[in-house]
BAPALO-876854 format. One record per atom (N, C-alpha, C, O, CB): x, y, z. Coordinates in steps of 0.2 Angstrom, whole numbers, padded with zeros to 4 digits, always signed. Glycine has a CB too. Layout:
N
XYZ/...
REM end
This chain:
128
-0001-0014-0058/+0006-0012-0061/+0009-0008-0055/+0006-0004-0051/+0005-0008-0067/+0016-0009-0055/+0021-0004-0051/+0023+0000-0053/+0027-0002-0057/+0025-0006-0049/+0022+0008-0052/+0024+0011-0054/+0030+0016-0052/+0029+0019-0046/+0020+0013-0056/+0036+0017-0054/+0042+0016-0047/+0046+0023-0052/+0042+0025-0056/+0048+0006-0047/+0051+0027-0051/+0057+0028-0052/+0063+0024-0050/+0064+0020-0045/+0057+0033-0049/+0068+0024-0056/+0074+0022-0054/+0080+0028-0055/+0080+0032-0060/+0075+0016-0057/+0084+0027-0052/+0090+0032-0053/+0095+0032-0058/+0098+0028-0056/+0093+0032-0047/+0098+0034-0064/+0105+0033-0066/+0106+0039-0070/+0102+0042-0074/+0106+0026-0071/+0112+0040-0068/+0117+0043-0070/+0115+0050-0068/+0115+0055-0071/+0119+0042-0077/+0112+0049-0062/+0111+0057-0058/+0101+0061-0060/+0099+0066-0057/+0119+0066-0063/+0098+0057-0063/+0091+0059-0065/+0089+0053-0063/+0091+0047-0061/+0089+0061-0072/+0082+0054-0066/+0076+0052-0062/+0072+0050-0069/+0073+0055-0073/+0073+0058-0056/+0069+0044-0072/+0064+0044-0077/+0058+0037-0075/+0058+0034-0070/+0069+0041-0085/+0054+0036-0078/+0048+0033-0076/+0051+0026-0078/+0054+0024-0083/+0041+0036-0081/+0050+0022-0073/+0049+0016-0072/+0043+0011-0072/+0042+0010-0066/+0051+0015-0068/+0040+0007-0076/+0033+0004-0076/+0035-0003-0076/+0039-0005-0080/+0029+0006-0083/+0032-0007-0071/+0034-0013-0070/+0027-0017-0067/+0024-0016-0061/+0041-0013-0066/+0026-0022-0072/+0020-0025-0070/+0020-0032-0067/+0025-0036-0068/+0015-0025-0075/+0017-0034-0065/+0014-0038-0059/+0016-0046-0062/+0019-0049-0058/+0006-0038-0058/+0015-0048-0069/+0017-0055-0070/+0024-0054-0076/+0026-0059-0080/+0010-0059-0073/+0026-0047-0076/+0033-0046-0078/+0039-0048-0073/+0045-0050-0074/+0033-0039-0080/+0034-0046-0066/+0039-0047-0061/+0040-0054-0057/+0044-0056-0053/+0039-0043-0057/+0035-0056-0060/+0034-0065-0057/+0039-0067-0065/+0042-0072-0064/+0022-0069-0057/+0039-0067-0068/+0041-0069-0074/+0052-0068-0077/+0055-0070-0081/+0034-0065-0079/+0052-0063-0072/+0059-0059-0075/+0063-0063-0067/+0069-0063-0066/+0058-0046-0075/+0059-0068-0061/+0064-0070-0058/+0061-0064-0050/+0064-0066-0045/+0072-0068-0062/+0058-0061-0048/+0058-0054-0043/+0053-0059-0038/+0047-0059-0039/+0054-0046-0048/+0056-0063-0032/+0049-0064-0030/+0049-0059-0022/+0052-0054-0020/+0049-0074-0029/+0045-0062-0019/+0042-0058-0013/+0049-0054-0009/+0049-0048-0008/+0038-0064-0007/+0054-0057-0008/+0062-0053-0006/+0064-0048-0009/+0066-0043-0007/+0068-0058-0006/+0063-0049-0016/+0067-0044-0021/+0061-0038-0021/+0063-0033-0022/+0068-0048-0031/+0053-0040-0019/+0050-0033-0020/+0050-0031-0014/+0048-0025-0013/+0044-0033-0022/+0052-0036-0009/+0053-0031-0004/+0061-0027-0004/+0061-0021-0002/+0052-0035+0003/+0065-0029-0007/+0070-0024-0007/+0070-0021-0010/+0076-0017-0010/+0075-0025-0007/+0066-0019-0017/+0062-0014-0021/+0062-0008-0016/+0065-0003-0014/+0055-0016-0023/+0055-0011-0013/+0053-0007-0008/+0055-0002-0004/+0054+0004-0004/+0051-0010-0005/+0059-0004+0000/+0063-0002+0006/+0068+0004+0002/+0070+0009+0005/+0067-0008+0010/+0069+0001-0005/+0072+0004-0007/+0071+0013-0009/+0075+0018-0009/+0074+0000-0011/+0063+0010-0012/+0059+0018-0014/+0056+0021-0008/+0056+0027-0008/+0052+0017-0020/+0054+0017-0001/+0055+0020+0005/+0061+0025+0006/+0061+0031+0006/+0055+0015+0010/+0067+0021+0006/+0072+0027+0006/+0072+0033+0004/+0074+0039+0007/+0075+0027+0005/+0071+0030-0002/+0073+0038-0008/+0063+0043-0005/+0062+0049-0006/+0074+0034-0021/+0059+0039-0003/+0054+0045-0002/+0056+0050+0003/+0055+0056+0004/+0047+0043-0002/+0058+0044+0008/+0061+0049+0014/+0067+0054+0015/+0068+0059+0019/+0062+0044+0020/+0070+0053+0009/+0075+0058+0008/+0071+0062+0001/+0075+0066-0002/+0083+0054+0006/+0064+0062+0000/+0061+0068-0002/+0058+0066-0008/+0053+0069-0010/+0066+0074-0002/+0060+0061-0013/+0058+0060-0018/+0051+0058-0018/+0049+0055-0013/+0061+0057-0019/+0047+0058-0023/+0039+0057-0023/+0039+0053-0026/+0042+0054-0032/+0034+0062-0025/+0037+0045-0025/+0036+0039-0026/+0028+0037-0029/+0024+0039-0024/+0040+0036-0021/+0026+0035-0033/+0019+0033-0034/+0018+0027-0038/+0019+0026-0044/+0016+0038-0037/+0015+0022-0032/+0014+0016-0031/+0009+0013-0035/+0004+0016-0033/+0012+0014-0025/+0008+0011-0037/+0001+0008-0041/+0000-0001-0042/+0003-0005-0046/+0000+0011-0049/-0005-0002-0036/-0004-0011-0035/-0010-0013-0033/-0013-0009-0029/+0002-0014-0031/-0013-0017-0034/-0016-0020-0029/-0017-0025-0024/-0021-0030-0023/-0018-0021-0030/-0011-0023-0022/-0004-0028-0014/-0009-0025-0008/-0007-0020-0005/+0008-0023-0012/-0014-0026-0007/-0016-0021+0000/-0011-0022+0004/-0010-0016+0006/-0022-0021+0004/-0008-0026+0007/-0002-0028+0011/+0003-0024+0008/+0003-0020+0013/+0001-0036+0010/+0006-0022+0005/+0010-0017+0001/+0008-0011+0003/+0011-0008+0008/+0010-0018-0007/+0003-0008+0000/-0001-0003+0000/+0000-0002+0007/+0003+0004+0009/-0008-0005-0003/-0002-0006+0012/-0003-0004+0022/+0003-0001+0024/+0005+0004+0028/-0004-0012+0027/+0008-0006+0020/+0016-0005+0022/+0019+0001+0022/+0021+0005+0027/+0022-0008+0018/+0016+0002+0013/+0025+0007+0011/+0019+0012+0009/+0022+0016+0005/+0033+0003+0004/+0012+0013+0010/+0010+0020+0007/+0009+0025+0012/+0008+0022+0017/+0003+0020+0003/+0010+0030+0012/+0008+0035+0019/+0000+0040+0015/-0003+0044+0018/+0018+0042+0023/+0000+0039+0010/-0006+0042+0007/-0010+0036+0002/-0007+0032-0001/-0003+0049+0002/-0015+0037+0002/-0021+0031-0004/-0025+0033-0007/-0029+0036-0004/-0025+0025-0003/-0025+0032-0014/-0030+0036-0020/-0031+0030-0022/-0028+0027-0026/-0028+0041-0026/-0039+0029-0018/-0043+0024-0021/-0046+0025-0027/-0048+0031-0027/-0048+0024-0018/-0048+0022-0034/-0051+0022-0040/-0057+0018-0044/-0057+0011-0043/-0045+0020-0042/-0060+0018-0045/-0065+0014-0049/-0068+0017-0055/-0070+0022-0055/-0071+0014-0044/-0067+0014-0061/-0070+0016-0066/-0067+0022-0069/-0071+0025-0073/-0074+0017-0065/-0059+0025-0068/-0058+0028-0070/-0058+0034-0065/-0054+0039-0065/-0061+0026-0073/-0063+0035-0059/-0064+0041-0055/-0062+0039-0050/-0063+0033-0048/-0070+0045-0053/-0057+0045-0046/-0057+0046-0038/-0062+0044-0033/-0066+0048-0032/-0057+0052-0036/-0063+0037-0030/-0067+0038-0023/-0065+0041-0017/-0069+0044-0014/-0068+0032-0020/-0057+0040-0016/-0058+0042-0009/-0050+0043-0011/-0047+0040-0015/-0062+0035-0001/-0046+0051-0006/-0040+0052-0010/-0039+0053+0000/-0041+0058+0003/-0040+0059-0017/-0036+0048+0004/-0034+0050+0010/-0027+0048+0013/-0023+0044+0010/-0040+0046+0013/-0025+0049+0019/-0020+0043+0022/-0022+0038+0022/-0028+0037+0023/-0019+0042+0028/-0018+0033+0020/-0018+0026+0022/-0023+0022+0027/-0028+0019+0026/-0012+0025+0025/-0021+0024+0032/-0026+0024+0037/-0032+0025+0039/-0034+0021+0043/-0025+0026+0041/-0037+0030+0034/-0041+0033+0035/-0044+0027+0028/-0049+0024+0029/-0040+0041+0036/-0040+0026+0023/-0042+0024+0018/-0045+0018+0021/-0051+0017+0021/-0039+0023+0013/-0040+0012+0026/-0043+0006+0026/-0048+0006+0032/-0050+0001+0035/-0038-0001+0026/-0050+0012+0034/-0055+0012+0039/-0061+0013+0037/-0066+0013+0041/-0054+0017+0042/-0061+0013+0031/-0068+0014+0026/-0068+0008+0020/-0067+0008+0014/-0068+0022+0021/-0072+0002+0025/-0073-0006+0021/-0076-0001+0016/-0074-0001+0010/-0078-0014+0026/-0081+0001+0017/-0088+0003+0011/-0083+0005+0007/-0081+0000+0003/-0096+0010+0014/-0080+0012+0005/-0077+0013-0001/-0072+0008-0004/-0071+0008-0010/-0074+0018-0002/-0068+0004+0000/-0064-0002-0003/-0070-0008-0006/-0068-0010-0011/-0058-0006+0003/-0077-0010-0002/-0079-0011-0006/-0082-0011-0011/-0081-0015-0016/-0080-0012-0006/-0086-0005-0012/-0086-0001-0019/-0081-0002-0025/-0082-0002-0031/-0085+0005-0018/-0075-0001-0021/-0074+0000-0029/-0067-0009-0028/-0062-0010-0030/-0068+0011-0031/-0072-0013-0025/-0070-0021-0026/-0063-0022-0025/-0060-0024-0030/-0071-0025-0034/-0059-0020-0020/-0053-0020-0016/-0056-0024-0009/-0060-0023-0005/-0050-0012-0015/-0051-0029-0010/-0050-0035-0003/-0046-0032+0002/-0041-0035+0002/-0045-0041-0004/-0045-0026+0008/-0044-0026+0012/-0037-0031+0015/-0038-0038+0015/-0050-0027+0013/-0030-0029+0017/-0029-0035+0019/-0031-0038+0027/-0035-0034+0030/-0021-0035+0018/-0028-0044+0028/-0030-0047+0034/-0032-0044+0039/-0037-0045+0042/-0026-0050+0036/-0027-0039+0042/-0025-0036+0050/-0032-0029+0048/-0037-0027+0051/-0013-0032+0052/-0031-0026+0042/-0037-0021+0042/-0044-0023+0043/-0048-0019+0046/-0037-0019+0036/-0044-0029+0038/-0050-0035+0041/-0054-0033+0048/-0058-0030+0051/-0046-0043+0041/-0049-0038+0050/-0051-0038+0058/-0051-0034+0060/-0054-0034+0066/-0049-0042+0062/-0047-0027+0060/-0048-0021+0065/-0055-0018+0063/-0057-0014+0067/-0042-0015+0064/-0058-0019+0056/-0064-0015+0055/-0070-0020+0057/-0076-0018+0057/-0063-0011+0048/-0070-0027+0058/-0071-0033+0059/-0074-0030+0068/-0080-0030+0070/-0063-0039+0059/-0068-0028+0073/-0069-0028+0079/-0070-0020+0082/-0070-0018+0088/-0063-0031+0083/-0070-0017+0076/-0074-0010+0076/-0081-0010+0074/-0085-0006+0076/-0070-0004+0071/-0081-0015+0070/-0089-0016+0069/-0094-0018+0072/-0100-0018+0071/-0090-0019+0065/-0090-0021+0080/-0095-0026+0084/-0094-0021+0090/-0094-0024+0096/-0092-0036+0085/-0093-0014+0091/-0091-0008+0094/-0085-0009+0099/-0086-0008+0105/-0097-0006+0096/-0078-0009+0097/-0075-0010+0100/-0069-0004+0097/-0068-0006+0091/-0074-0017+0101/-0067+0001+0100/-0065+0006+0097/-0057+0005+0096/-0052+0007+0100/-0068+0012+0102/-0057+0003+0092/-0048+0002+0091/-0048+0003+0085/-0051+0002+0080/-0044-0005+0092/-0039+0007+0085/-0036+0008+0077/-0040+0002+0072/-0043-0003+0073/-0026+0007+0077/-0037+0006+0066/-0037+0002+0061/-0029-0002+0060/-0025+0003+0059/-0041+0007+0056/-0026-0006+0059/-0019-0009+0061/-0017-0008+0055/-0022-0008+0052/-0017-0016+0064/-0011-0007+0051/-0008-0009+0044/-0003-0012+0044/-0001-0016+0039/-0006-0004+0040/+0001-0013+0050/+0007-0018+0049/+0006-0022+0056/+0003-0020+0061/+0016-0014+0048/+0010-0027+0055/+0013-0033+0060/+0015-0028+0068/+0013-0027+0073/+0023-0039+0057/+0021-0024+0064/+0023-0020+0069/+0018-0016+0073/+0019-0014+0079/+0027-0016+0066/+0013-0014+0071/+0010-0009+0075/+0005-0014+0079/+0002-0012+0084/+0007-0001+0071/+0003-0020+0077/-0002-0022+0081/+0003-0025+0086/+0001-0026+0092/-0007-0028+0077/+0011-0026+0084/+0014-0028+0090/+0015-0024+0095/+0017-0026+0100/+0019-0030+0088/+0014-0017+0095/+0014-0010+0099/+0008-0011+0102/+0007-0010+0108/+0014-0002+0095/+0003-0013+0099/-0005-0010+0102/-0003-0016+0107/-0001-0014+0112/-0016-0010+0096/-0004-0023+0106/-0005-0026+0110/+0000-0028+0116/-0002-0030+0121/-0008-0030+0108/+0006-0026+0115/+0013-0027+0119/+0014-0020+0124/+0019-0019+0128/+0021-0028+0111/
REM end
């Protein structure tokens, strides 16, 4: 489930919007991403936004904090970064990793000391 804020009429109320509501209402990969970008904005202009999905792609993008879950309890309450740097607690609690995190913990594992990547963009920095 996504859990979002939306704005009208000058406040702020809870917005719950789930996964095959949004496959189903018309919302495909463009429309979440201009979701997105959209609650990006509004967090950067201060608002506290809280995501809840299991997009790890999503999650890499647009979280700057991750509260991992299993069963109900907290595993691991960290940055982004720090989160997909730890395969063991994403396996634990049966989260796929996306791709680029994969292979950075993939080529950290075979001792090769590089970030952990979360977007296109920054692996385009590390290697460019």
């Amino acid at each position: 489930k996504i859990i979002s804020t939306r704005i009208e009429s000058g406040f702020t109320h809870p917005w719950i919007k789930s996964p095959h509501t949004a496959r189903t209402t018309g919302q495909d990969r463009g429309h979440l991403n201009k979701f997105l970008a959209r609650m990006k904005m509004l967090n950067e202009a201060g608002k506290t936004i809280i995501l809840i999905s299991h997009d790890m792609g999503v999650v890499a993008e647009y979280a700057s904090r991750t509260i991992v879950m299993k069963d109900g309890g907290i595993l691991m309450d960290a940055g982004t970064r720090e989160v997909f740097s730890r395969p063991d607690i994403l396996e634990e609690a049966s989260i796929e990793p996306h791709l680029l995190a994969r292979v950075c913990n993939d080529v950290r594992g075979a001792g090769r000391d590089i970030p952990v990547l979360l977007t296109v963009g920054e692996l385009d920095r590390y290697v460019g």
